[in-house]
N, C-alpha and C positions, 0 to 999 in steps of 0.2 A: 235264361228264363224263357219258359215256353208261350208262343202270341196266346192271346185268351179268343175264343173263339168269334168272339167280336171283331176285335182286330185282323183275324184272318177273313174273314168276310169283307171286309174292306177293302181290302188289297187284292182280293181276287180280281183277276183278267187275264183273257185270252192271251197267250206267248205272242201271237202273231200280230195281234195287235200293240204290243209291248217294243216287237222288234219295226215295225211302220212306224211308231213313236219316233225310238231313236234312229230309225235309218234317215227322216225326215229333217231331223235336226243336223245331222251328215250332210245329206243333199244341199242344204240351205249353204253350206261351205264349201262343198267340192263338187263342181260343177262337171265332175268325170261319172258321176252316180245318175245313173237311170232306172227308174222301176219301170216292170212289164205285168199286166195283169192278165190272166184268163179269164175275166169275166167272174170273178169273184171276189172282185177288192172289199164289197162290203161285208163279207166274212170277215176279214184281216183289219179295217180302218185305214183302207186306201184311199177313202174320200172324206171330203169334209162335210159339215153339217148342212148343206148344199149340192152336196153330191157332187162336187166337185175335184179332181184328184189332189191330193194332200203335196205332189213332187211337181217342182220346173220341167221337171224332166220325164213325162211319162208315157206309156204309148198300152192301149187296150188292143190285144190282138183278139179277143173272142173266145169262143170257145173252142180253139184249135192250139195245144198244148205242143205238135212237133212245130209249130208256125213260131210259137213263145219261145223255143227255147234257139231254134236255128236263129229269130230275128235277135236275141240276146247275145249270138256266137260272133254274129254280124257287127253286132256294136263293140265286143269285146275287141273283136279283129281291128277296128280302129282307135283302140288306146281307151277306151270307155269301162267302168266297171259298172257292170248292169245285175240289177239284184229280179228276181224272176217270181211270181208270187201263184202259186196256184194250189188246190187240195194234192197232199202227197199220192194218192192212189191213182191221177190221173198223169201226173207232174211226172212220176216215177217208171212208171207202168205203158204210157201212152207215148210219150216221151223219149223211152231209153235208147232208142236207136240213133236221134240226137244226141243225146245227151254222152252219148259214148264217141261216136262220128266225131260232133261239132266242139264238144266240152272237152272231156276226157283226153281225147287223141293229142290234139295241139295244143292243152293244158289252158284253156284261153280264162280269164279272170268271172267267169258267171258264176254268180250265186244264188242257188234254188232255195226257195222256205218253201217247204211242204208241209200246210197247213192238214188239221184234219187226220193229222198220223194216228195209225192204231187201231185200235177199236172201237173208240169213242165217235159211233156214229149218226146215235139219237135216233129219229124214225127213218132215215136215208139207208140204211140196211147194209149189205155186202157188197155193194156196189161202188161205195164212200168207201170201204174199210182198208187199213194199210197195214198189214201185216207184215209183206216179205223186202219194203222197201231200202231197208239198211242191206238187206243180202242182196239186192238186185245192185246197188251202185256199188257196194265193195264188191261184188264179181266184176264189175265193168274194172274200178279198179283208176286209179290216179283224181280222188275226187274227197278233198277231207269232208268227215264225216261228223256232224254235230248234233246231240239231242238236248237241248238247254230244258232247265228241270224253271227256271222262277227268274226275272229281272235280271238276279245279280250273275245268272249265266247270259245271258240275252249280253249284256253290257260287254262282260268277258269276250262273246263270240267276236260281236262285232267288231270291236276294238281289233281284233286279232285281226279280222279277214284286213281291215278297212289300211292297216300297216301294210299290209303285205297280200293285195290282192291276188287270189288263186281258187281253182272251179272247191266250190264246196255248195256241201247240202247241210242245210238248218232242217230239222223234223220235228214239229210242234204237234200238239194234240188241240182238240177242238174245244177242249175244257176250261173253263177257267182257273187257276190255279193260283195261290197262295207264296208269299215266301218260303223256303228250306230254311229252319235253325242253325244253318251251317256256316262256316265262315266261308269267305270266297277264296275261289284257286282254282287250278287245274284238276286238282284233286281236293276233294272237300269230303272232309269228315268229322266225326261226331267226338274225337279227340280219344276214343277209348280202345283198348288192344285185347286179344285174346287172340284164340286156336279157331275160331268161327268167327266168320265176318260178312254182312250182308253187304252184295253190293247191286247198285242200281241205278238209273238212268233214266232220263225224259221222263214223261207222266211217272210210269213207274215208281221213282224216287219217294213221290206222293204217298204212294200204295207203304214203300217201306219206310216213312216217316211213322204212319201210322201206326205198321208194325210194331216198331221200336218204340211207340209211346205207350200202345198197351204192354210191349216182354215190360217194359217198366215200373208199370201199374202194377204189374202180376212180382215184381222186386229181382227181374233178369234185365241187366245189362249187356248188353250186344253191342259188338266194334260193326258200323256202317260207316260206306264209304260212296259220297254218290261222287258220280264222273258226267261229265256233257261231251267232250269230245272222244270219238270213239276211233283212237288212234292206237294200232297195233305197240309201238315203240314206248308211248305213255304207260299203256298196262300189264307191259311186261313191266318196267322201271319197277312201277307201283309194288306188283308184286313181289319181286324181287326186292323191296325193304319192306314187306309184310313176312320175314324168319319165323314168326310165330307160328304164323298162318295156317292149318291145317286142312281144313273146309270154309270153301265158298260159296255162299249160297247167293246167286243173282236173281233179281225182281226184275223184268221187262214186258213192255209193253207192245208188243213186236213175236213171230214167230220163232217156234227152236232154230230152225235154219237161217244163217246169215246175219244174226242179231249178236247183240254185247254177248252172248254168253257162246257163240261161237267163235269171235274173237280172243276170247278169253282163253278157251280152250287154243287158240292157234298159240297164242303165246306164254301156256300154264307154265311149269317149272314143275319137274319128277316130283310123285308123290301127292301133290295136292289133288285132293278130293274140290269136285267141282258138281252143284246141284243147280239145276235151271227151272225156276218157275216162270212158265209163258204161257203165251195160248197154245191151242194143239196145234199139232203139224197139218193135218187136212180140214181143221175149219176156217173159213172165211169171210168170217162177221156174221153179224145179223142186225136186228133193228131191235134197240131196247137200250135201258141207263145204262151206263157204265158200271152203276153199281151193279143191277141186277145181271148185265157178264159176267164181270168179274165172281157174283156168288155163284154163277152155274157154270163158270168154269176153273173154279178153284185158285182166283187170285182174291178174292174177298181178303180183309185184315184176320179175320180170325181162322183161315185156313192157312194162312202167310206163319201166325205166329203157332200153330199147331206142329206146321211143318220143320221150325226154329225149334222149338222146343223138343221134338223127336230126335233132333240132330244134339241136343247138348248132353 
């Protein structure tokens, strides 16, 4: 049964703030857990109603993102799992020579949340905006990769790292977002099969929730399938028990280069038709809603299901 719009408003909030929740209640148990902030915690709900940090265990480096992420390497190197919080556009971008050096190379247990992923950058303009951050860290390469779409991935992620601590990036958007109609998993989908299948990731997922609610309205059914960890080995499996599968159309929130739908293509299987709706190759970002990008640059809902329905 579909939330009624009321109840999705309810439940709306920030990923980052979702995942400072539960990391929090982590900390309070394992005293190996450290947060590091850039001078942005109260983006994310790193402090409390007092302004106070929310962890035992916390250290404000400022607004020096390679200082964040070497002093986080620093901690790792002594048995510590230090989680690193800052907008993905500065985290990722400003960053990466760390992040590759200090993280990457000696595999050391740091986990980045790059807040603010995308496009969703409200009046803050191209400057905030994160476009090619999943293709900058899968080029660096030894670094799992995570875009949680609602809570019930946030739960999923952490669980995972918090077992078996190892360098990974969480990529959240700055929107507040709602629950997925989905059941929880690795792979979570909408239970339905065909020869066309949407699939999609982080904010995105959002964009083709919608989708699939208007082909619905309109009396078209569509097999969607959203994913959070964006592991080569996962989406090949996946596909490979998708026989039916003919075309796949991927929704992302991220550019053609380096994103879920070049993944996908690394690890398609002969013959499968593969379509990518993203932002363009040479824009990046501007200052305006999300909604109003997305209609000027052809992720709006009803260019989504135009382009579904060209394909059936």
């Amino acid at each position: 049964m579909l939330f009624s719009i009321a109840a999705r408003k309810a439940t709306m909030k920030r990923l980052a703030a979702d995942i400072a929740d539960t990391l929090a209640h982590a900390a309070a148990e394992n005293e190996r857990i450290w947060v590091l902030d850039g001078d942005l915690g109260d983006s994310y709900a790193l402090y409390d109603e007092t302004r106070q940090p929310r962890f035992p265990r916390f250290i404000q480096t400022g607004i020096a993102e390679q200082t964040l992420v070497a002093t986080a390497a620093g901690l790792a190197a002594c048995g510590q799992i230090p989680w690193v919080f800052s907008f993905s556009a500065f985290l990722c971008h400003r960053a990466a020579d760390q992040i590759r050096t200090c993280v990457a190379g000696p595999q050391l247990p740091v986990i980045l949340v790059g807040s603010h992923a995308g496009a969703s950058t409200g009046a803050n303009g191209s400057s905030h905006a994160s476009l090619s951050d999943i293709g900058v860290l899968s080029s660096i390469g030894g670094i799992e990769l995570w875009a949680p779409s609602d809570l019930i991935d946030v739960n999923t992620t952490i669980k995972s790292i918090l077992t078996r601590p190892r360098p990974a990036y969480l990529r959240v958007s700055r929107e507040a977002v709602p629950q997925l109609d989905l059941p929880g998993g690795d792979i979570r989908s909408n239970g339905t099969t065909g020869d066309i299948v949407l699939l999609s990731t982080g904010l995105a997922s959002h964009w083709a929730r919608e989708a699939v609610y208007e082909l619905e309205r309109l009396g078209i059914t569509i097999p969607w399938t959203h994913i959070a960890k964006l592991d080569d080995q996962l989406l090949h499996s996946w596909i490979r028990s998708c026989p039916s599968m003919t075309h796949l159309i991927i929704i992302e929130d991220h550019g053609p280069v380096g994103g879920l739908s070049d993944a996908v293509r690394r690890v398609s299987v002969p013959g499968l038709k593969i379509s990518a709706m993203t932002w363009p190759r040479d824009w990046h970002g501007e200052a305006g809603s999300i909604d109003a990008l997305r209609t000027a640059y052809g992720l709006d809902t009803a260019t989504i299901v135009r382009s579904i329905i060209a394909s059936l």
